[in-house]
C-alpha positions in Angstrom: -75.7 -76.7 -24.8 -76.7 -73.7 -27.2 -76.6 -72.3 -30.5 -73.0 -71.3 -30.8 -72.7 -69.9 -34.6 -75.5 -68.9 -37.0 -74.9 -68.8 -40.9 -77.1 -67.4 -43.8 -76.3 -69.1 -47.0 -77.0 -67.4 -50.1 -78.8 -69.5 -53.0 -79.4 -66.4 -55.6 -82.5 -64.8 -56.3 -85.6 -65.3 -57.9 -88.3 -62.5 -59.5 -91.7 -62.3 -58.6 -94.8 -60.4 -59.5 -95.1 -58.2 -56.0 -98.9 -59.7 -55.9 -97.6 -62.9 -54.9 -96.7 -61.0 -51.6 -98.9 -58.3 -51.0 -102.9 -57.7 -52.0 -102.4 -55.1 -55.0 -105.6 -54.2 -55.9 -106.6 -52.5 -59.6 -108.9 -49.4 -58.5 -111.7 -48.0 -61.4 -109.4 -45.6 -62.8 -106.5 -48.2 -63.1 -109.1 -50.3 -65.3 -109.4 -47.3 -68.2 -105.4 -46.5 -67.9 -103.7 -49.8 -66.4 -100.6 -49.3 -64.7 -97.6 -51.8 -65.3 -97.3 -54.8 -62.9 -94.6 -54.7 -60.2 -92.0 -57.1 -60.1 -89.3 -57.6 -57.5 -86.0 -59.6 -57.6 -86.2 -61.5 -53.7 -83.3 -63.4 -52.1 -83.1 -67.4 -52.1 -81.4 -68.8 -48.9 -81.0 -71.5 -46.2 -79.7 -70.7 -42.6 -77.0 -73.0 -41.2 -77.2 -73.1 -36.9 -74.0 -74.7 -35.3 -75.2 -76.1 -32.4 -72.9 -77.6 -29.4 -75.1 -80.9 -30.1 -75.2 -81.0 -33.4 -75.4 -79.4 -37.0 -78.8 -77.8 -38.3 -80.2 -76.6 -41.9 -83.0 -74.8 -42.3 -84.1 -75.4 -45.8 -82.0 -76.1 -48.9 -82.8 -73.1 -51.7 -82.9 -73.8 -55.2 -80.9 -76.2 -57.2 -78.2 -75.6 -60.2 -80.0 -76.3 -63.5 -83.2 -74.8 -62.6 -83.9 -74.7 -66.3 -83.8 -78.6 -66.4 -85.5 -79.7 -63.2 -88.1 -76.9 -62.6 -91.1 -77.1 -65.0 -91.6 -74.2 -67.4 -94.7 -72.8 -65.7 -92.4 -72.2 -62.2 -89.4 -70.8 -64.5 -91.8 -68.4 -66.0 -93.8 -67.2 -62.8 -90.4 -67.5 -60.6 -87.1 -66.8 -63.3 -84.2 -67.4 -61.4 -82.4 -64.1 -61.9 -78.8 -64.8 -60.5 -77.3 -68.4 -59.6 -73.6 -68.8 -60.1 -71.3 -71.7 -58.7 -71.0 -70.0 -55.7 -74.7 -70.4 -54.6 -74.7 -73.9 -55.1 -74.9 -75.9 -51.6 -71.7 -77.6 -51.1 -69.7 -74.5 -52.6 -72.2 -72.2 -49.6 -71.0 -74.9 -47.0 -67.5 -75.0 -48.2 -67.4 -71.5 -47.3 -67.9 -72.0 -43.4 -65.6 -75.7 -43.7 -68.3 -77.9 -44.0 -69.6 -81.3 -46.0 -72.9 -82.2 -46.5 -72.6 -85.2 -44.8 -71.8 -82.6 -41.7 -75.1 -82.5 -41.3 -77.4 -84.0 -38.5 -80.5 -82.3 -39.2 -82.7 -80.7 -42.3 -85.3 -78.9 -40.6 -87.9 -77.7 -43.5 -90.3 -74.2 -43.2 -92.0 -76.2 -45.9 -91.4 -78.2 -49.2 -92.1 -76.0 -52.3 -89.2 -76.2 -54.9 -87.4 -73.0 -53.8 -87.2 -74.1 -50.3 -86.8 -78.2 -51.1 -84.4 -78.1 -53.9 -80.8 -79.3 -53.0 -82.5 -82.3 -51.2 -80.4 -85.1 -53.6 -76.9 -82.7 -51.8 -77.8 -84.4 -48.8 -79.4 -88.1 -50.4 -76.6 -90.6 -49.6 -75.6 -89.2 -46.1 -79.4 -89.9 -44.3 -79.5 -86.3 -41.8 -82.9 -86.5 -39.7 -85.5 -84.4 -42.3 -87.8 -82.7 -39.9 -90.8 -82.1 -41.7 -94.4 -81.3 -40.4 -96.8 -84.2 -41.7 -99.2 -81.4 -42.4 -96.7 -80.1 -45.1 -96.0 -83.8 -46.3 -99.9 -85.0 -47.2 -100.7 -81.4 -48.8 -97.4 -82.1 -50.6 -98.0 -85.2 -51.6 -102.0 -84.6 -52.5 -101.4 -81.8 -54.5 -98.9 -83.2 -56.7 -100.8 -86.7 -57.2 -103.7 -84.3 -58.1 -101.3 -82.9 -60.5 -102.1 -79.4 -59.3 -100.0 -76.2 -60.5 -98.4 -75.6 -57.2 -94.6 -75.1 -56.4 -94.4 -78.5 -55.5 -92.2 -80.9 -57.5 -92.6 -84.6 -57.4 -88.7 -85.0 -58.0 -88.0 -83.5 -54.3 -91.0 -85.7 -52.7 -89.2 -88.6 -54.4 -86.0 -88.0 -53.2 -87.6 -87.0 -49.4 -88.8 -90.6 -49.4 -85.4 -92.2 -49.5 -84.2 -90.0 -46.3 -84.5 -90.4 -42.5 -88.0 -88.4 -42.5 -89.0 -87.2 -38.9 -92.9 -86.1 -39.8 -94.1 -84.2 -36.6 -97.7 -83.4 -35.7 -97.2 -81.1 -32.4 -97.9 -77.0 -32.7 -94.7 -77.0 -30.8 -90.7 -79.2 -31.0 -87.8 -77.8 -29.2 -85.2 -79.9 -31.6 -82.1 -79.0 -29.7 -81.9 -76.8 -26.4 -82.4 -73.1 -27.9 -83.8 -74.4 -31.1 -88.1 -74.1 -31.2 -90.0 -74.7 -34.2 -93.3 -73.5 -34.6 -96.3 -74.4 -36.9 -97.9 -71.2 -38.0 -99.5 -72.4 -41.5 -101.0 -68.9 -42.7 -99.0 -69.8 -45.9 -99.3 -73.6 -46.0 -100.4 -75.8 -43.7 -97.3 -77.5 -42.4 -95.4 -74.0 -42.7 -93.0 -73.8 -39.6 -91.4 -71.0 -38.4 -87.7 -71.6 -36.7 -86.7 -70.0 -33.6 -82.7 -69.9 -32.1 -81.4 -68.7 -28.8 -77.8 -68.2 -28.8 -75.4 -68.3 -26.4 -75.2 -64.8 -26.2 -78.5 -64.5 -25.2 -79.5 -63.2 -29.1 -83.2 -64.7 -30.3 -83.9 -64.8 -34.1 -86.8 -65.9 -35.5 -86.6 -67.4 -39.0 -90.1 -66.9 -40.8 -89.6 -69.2 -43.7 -92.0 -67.9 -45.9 -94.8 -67.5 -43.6 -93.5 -64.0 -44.0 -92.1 -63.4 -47.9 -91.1 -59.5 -47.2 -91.0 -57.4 -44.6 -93.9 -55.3 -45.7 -96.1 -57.6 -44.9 -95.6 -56.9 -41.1 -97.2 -53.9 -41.8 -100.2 -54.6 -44.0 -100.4 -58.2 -41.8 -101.9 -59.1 -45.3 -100.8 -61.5 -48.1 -100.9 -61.5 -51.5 -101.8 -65.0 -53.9 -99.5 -66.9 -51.8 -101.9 -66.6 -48.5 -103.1 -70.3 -48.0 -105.1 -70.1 -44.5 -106.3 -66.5 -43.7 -107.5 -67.2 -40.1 -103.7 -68.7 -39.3 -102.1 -66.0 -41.1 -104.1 -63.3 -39.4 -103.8 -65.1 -35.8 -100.1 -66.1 -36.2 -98.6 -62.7 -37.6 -100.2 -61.2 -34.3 -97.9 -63.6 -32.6 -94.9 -63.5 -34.2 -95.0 -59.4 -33.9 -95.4 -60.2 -30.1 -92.4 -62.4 -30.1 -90.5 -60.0 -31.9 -90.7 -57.9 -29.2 -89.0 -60.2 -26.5 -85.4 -57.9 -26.0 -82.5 -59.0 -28.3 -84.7 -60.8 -31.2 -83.8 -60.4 -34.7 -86.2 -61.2 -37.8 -85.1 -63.5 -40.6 -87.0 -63.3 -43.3 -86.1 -65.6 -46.4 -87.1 -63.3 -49.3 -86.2 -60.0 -48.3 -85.1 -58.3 -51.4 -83.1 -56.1 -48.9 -81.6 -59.2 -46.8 -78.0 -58.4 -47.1 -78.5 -54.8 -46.2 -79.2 -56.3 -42.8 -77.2 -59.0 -41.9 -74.0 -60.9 -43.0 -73.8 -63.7 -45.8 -71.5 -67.0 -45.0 -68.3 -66.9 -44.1 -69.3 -64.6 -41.8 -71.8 -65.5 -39.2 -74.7 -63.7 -37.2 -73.5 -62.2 -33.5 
């Protein structure tokens, strides 16, 4: 019973305004001669874990038709920047021979509309939604509070016609090799995904408790930092954990993802 094949799907790319990841600070002398902001075009996926017991996804990426079911205030702080047929979910499945109803499981980082999207793909065929209730009520608060955040009420709709396993533990070991881990820092129900294959490889999926890789550097956020005591904590952890022999990092928005590893067909080792 392990993690027999691991596959990143690729869902395009969105841009960003590099502040949303790391603290950029204006100094004195920037204020009399300003210097243009930095933007940076980040990857968009979800990570598909065959497992001898049954069939994972770790979150669902963006939708087709951003430009109809994203408000204009996400499509102008987060453009989708590439998104062909191709990135669509059942065409990034078809690519490794599966269906969405293949599915057993939808295992969410966390629900904002880049990571919730392709939730109606899955709709008729009832996977179990793991989801952390912590991630749920902020979720569901925020938009009834009709707050700006990345939040769409169409996903939490949709999420309220599935099989929705809400957990409340620190700690769930889904499937024998397969750990999730709250680590908020970014939200409160953020969760952070760690596999063990059968080769004996770890990797740790960050969802977007990590956004880029810089950040395990600075172990400092930009605007997207939600809890600084559980970011600063937890990204002490994770570095630990990353240092256990034969563990990879997966982080979601690497601009430089595909540098590293493999896209779908072909699978992680």
């Amino acid at each position: 019973m392990s993690v027999n094949r691991i596959y990143l799907l690729d869902h395009g790319k969105i841009n960003a305004d590099m502040g949303w990841f790391l603290p950029t600070p204006m100094t004195a002398e920037e204020m009399k001669n300003p210097k243009p902001r930095s933007w940076v075009s980040v990857n968009v996926i979800s990570v598909l874990i065959e497992h001898t017991d049954g069939i994972i996804l770790f979150d669902t990426g963006i939708p087709d038709k951003t430009e109809e079911k994203w408000p204009q205030m996400a499509l102008n702080v987060f453009p989708v920047s590439q998104f062909s047929d191709v990135n669509k979910m059942e065409n990034q499945l078809k690519l490794i021979g599966l269906k969405p109803e293949d599915i057993h499981f939808i295992v969410f980082s966390h629900l904002h509309l880049d990571h919730a999207g392709n939730l109606e793909v899955f709709k008729s065929f009832k996977p179990s939604v793991i989801v952390h209730e912590k991630e749920l009520k902020y979720a569901l608060l925020n938009v009834w509070l009709n707050k700006p955040v990345p939040y769409l009420m169409r996903d939490l709709e949709i999420l309220r016609d599935m099989n929705v396993v809400p957990i409340s533990s620190e700690y769930l070991e889904i499937l024998p090799g397969v750990e999730v881990y709250l680590f908020g820092g970014h939200t409160p129900g953020s969760l952070v995904l760690k596999l063990r294959t059968q080769n004996d490889n770890n990797y740790i999926l960050t969802g977007d408790f990590i956004h880029v890789p810089e950040e395990l550097d600075f172990e400092s956020k930009g605007w997207l930092l939600g809890n600084a005591e559980e970011y600063y904590t937890r990204i002490r952890l994770l570095k630990s954990m990353m240092r256990m022999p034969r563990t990879n990092i997966i982080i979601s928005h690497d601009p430089k993802l595909w540098e590293k590893y493999p896209k779908a067909p072909k699978e992680l080792k």
